[in-house]
C-alpha positions as CSV (number, residue, x, y, z in Angstrom):
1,X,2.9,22.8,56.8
2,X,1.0,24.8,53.8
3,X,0.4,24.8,50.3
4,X,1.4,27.6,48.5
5,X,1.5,28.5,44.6
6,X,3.9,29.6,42.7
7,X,3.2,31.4,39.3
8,X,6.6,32.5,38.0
9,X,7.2,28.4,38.1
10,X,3.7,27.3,37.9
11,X,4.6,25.1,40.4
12,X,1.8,24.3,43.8
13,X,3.7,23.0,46.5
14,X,2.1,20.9,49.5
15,X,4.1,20.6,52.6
16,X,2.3,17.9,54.5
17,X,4.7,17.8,57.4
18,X,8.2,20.2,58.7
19,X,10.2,16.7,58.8
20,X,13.6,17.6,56.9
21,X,13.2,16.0,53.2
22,X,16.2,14.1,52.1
23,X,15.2,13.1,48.6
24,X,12.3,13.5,46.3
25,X,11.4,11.4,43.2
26,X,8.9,11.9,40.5
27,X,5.4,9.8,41.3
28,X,4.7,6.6,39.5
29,X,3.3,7.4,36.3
30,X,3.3,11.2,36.9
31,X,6.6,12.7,35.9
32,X,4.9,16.4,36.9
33,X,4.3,15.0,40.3
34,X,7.3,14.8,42.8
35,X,7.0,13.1,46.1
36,X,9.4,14.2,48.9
37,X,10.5,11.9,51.9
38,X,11.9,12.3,54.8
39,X,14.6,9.9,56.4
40,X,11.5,7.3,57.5
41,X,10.7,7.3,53.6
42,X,7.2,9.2,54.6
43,X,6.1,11.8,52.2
44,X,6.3,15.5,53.7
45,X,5.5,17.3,50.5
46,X,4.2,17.2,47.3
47,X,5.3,19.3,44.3
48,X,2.9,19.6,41.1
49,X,5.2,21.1,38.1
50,X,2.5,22.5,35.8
51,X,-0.2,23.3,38.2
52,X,-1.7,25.2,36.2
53,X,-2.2,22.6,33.2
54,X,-4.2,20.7,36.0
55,X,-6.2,23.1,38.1
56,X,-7.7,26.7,36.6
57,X,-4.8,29.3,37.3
58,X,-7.6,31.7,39.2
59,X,-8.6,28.9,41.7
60,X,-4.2,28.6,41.8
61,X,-3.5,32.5,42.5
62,X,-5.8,32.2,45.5
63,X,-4.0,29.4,47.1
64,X,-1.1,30.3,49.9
65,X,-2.4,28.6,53.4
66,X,0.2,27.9,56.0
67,X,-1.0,26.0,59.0
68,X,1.7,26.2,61.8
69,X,2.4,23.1,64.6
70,X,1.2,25.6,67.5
71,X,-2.1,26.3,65.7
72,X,-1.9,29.8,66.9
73,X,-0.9,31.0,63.4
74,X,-2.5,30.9,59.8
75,X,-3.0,33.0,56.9
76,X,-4.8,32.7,53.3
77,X,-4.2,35.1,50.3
């Protein structure tokens, strides 16, 4: 699980679970927001195309947090 940022894309990336994703659709009424499910039809990520249009691209460069299942690793940039 993270979120990370990436600028050559502008695209911020929320993994909310390490299920596999087996399709992903753009939100209701958001087509820069793309929900991805796994096999259960739960979201496990969330993709924002455009972060930057949305959130200040300084407070964006600063995000990259991955928190592992285990707990016994994480790291910010």
């Amino acid at each position: 699980m993270g979120v990370t940022y990436d600028p050559t894309v502008d695209v911020l990336y929320i993994e909310l679970s390490d299920a596999a994703q087996v399709h992903g659709e753009a939100a209701e009424g958001d087509e820069a927001t793309v929900l991805h499910y796994d096999e259960n039809e739960r979201v496990v990520a969330i993709e924002v195309l455009g972060a930057s249009e949305r959130i200040a691209r300084d407070r964006l460069q600063q995000v990259n947090l991955h928190v592992y299942a285990d707990q016994r690793h994480a790291s910010t940039a």
